[in-house]
MIGUVO-389797 format. One record per residue: residue in three letters; residue number from 1; x, y, z of N, C-alpha, C, O in turn. Coordinates in nm, 3 decimals, always signed. Atoms other than C-alpha are relative to their C-alpha. Layout:
+--------+-----+---------+---------+---------+---------+---------+---------+---------+---------+---------+---------+---------+---------+
| residu | num |     n.u |     n.v |     n.w |    ca.u |    ca.v |    ca.w |     c.u |     c.v |     c.w |     o.u |     o.v |     o.w |
+--------+-----+---------+---------+---------+---------+---------+---------+---------+---------+---------+---------+---------+---------+
|    ALA | NUM |       X |       Y |       Z |       X |       Y |       Z |       X |       Y |       Z |       X |       Y |       Z |
...
+--------+-----+---------+---------+---------+---------+---------+---------+---------+---------+---------+---------+---------+---------+
% end
This chain:
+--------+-----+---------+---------+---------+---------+---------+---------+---------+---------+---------+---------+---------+---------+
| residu | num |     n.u |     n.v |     n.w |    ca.u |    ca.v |    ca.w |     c.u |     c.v |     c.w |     o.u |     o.v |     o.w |
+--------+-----+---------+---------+---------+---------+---------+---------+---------+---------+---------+---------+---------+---------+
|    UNK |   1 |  -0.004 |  +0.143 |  -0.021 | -16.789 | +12.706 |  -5.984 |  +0.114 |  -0.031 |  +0.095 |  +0.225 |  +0.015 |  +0.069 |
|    UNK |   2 |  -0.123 |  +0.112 |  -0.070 | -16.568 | +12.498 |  -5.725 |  +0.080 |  -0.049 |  -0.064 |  +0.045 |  -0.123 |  -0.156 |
|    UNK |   3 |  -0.123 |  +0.094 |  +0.036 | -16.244 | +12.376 |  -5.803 |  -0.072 |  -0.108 |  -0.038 |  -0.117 |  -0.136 |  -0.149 |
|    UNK |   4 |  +0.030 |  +0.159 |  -0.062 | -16.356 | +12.030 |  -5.636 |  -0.122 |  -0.032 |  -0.172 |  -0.122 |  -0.136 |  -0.239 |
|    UNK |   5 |  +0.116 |  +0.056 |  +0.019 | -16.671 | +12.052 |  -5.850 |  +0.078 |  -0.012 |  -0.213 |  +0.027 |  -0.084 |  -0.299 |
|    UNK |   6 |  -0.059 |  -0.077 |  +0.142 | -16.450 | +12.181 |  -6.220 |  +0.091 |  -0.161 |  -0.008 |  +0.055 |  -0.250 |  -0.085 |
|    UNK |   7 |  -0.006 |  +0.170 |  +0.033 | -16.226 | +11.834 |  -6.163 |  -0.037 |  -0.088 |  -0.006 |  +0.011 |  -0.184 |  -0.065 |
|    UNK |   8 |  +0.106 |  +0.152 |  +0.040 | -16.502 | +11.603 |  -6.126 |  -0.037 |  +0.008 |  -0.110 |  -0.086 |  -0.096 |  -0.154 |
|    UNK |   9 |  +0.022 |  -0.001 |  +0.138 | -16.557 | +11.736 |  -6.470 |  +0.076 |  -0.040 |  -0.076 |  +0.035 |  -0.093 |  -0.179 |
|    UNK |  10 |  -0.106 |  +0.039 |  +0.074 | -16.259 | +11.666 |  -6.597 |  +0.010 |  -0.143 |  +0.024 |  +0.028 |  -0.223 |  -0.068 |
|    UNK |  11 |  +0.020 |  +0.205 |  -0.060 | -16.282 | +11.285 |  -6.387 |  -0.072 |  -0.063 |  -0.094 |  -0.038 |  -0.175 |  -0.134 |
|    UNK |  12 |  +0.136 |  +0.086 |  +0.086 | -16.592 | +11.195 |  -6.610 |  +0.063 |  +0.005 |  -0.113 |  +0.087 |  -0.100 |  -0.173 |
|    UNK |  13 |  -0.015 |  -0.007 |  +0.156 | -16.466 | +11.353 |  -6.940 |  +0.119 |  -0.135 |  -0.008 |  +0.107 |  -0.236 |  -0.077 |
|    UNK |  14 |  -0.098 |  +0.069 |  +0.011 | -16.164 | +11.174 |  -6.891 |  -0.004 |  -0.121 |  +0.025 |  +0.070 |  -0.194 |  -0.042 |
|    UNK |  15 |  +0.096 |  +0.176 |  -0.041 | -16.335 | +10.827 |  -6.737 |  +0.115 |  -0.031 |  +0.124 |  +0.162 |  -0.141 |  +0.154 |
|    UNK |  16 |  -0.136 |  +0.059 |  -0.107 | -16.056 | +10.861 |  -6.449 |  -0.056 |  -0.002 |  +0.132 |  -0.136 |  +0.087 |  +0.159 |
|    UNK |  17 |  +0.012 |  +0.026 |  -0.137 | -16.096 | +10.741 |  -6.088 |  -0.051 |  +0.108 |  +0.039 |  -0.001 |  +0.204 |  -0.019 |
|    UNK |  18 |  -0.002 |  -0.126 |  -0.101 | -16.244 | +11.009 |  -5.856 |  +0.083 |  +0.001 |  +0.097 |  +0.104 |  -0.094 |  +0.173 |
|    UNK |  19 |  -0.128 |  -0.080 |  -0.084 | -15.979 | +11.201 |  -5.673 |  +0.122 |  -0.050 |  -0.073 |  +0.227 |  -0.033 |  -0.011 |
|    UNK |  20 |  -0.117 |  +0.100 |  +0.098 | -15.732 | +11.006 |  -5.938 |  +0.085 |  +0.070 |  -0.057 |  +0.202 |  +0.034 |  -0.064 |
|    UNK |  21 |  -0.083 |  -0.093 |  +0.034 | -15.629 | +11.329 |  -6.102 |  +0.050 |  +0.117 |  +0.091 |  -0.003 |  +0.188 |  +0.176 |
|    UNK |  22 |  -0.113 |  -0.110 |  -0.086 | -15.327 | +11.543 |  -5.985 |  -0.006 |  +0.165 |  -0.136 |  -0.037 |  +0.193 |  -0.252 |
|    UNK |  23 |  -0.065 |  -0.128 |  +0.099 | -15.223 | +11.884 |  -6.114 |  +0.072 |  +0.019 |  -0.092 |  +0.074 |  +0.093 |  -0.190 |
|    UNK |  24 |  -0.134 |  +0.036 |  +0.150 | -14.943 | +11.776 |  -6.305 |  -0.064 |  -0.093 |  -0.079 |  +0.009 |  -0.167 |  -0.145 |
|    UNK |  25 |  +0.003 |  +0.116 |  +0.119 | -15.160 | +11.550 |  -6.513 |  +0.003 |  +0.062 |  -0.119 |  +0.075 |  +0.162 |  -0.119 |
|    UNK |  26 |  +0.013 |  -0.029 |  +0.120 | -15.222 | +11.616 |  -6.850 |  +0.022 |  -0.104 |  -0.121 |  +0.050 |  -0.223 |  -0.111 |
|    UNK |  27 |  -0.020 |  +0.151 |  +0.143 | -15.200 | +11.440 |  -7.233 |  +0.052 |  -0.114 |  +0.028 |  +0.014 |  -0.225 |  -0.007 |
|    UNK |  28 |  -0.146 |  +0.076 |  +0.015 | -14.884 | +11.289 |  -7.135 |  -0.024 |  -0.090 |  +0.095 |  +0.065 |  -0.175 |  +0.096 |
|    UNK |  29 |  +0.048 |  +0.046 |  -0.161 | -15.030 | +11.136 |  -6.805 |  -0.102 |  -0.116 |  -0.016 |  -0.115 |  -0.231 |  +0.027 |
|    UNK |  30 |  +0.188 |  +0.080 |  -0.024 | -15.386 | +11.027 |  -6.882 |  -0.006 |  +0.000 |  -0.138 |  +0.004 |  +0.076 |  -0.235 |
|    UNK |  31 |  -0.019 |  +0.059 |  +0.142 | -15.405 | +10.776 |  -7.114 |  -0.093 |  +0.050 |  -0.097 |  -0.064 |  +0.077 |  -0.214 |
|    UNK |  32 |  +0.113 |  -0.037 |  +0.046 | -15.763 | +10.877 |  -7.184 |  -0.024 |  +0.156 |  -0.049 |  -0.129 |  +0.215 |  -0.075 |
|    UNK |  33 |  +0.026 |  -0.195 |  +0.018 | -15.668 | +11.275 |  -7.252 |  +0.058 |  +0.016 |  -0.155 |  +0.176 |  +0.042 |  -0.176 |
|    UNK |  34 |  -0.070 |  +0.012 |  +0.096 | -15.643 | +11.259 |  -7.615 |  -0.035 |  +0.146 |  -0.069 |  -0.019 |  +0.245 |  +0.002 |
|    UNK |  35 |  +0.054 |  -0.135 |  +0.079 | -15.772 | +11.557 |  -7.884 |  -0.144 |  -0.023 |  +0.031 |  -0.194 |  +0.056 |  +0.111 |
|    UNK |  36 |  +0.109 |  -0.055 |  -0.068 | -16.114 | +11.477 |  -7.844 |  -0.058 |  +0.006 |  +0.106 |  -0.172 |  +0.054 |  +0.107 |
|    UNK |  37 |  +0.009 |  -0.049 |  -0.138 | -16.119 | +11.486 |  -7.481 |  +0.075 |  +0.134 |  +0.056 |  +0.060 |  +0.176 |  +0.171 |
|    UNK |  38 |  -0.016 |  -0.131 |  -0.026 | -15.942 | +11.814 |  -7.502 |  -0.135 |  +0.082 |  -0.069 |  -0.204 |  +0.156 |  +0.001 |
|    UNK |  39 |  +0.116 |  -0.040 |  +0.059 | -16.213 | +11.919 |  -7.737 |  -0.095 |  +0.041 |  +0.113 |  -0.106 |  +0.156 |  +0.156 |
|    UNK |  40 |  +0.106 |  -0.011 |  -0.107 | -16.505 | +11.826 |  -7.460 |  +0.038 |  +0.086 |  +0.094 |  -0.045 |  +0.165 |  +0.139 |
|    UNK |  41 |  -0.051 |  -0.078 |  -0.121 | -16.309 | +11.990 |  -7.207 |  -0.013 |  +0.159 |  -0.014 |  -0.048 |  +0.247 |  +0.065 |
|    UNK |  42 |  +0.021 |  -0.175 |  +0.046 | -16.304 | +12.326 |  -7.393 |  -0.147 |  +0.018 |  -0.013 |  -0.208 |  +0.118 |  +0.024 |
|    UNK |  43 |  +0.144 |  -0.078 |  +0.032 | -16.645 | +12.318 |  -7.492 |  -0.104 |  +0.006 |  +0.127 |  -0.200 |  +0.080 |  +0.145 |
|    UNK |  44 |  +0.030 |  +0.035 |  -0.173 | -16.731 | +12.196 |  -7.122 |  +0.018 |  +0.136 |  +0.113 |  -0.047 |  +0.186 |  +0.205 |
|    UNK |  45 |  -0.043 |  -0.186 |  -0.061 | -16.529 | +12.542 |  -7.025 |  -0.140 |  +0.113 |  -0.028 |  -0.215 |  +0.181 |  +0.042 |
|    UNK |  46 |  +0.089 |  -0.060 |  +0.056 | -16.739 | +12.686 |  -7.262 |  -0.151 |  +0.035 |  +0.062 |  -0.202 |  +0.140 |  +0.101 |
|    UNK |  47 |  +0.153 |  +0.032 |  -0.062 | -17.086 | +12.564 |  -7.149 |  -0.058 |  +0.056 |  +0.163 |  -0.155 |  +0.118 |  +0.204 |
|    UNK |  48 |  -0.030 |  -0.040 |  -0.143 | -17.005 | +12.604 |  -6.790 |  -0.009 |  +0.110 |  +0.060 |  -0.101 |  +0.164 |  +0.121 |
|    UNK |  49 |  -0.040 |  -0.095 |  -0.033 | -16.838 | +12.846 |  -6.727 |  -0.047 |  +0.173 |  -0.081 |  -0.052 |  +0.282 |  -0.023 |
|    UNK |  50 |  +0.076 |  -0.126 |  +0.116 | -16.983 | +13.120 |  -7.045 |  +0.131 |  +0.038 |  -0.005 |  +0.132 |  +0.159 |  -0.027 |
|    UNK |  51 |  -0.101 |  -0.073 |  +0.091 | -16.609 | +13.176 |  -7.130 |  +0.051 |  -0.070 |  -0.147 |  +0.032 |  -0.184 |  -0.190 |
|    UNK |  52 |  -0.065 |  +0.098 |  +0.111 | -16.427 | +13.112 |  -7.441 |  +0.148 |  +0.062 |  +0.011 |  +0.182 |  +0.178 |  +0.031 |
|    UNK |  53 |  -0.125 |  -0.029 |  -0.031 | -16.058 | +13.060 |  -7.422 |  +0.059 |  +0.048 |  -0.118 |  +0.031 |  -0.017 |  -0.219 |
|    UNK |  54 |  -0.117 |  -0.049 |  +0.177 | -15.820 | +13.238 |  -7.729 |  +0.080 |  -0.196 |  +0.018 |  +0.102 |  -0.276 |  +0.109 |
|    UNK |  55 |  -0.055 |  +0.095 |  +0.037 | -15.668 | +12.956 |  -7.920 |  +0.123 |  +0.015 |  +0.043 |  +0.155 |  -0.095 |  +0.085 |
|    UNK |  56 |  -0.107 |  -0.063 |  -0.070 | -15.340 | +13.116 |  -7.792 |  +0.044 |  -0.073 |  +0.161 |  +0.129 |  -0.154 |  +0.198 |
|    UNK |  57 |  +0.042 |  +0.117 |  -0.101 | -15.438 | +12.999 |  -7.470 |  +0.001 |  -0.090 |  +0.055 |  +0.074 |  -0.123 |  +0.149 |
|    UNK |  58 |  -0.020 |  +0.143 |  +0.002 | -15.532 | +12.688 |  -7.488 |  +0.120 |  -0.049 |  -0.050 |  +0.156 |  -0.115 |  +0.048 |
|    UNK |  59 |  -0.104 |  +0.070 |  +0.041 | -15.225 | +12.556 |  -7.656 |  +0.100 |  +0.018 |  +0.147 |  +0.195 |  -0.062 |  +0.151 |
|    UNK |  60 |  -0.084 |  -0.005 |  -0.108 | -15.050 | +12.644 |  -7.320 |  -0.063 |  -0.076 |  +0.127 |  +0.003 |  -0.095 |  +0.230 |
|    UNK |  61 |  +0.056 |  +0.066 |  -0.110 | -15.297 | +12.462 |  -7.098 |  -0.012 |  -0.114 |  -0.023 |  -0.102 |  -0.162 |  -0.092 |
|    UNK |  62 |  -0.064 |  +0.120 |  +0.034 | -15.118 | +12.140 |  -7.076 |  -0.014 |  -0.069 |  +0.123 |  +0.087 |  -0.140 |  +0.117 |
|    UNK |  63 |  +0.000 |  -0.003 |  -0.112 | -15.195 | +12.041 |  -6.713 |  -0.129 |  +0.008 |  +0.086 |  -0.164 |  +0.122 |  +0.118 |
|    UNK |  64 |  +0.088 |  -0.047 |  -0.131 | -15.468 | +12.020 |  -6.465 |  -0.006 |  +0.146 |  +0.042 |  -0.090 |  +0.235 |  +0.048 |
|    UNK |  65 |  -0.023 |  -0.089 |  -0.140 | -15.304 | +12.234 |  -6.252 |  -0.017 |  +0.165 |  -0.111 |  -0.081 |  +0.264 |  -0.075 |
|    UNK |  66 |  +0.042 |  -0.114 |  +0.022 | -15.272 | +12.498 |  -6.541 |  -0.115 |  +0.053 |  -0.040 |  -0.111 |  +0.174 |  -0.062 |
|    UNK |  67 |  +0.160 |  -0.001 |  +0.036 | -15.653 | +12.496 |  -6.634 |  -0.038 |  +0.075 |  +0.116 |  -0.110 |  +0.172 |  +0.097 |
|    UNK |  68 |  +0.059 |  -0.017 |  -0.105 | -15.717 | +12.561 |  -6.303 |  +0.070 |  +0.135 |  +0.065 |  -0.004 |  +0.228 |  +0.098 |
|    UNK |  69 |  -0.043 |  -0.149 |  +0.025 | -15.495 | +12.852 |  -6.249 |  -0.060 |  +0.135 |  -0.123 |  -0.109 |  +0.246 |  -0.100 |
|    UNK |  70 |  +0.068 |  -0.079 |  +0.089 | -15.602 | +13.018 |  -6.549 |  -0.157 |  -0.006 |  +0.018 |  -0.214 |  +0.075 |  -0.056 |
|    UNK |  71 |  +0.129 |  -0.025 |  +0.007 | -15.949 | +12.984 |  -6.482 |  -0.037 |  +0.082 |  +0.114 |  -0.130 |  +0.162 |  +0.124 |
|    UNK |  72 |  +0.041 |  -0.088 |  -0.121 | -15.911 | +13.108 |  -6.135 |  +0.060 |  +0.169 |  +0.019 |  +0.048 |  +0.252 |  +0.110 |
|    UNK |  73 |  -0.094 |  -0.088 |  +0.030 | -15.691 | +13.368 |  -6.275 |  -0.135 |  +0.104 |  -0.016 |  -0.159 |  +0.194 |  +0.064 |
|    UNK |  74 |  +0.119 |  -0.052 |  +0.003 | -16.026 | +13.493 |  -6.410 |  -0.127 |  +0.062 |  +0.062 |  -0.202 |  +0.154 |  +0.029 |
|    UNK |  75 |  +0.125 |  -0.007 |  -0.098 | -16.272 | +13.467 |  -6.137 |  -0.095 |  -0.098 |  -0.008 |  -0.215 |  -0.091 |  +0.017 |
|    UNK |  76 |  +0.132 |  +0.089 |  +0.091 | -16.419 | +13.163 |  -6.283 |  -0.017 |  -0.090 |  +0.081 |  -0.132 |  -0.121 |  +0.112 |
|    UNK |  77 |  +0.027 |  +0.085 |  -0.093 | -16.323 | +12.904 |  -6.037 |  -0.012 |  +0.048 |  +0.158 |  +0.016 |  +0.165 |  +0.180 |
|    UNK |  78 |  -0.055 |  -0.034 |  -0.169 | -16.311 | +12.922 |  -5.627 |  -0.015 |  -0.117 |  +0.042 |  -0.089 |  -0.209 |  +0.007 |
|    UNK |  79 |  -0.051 |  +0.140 |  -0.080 | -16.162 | +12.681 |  -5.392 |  -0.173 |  -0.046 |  +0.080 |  -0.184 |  -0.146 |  +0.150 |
+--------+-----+---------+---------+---------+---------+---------+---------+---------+---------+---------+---------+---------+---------+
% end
């Protein structure tokens, strides 16, 4: 999957502007990024992408920007 195409996912879940989110967003940022919009987001990974993240993991992906590293860390995303 595309970057471009992996944050428009996150735009909808989250109900935020397109192009609205930065890298540094996260919980703390977007008003709309609460638990169960982390929820969707994982299971969105899930669906998507056919990975599942360790709970380990996730508790460290606090950030846009680190979602998107770690996924490309993988092979999962490309620019």
């Amino acid at each position: 999957m595309k970057t471009e195409a992996f944050v428009a996912i996150l735009e909808d879940i989250l109900q935020a502007p397109k192009g609205s989110l930065k890298m540094e967003d996260g919980p703390k940022t977007v008003k709309t990024w609460d638990s169960m919009a982390q929820v969707t987001i994982l299971a969105t990974i899930d669906q998507e992408l056919h990975v599942e993240l360790s709970d380990e993991l996730v508790s460290k992906l606090t950030t846009v920007g680190q979602m998107i590293e770690v996924l490309k860390s993988q092979g999962l995303l490309q620019d």
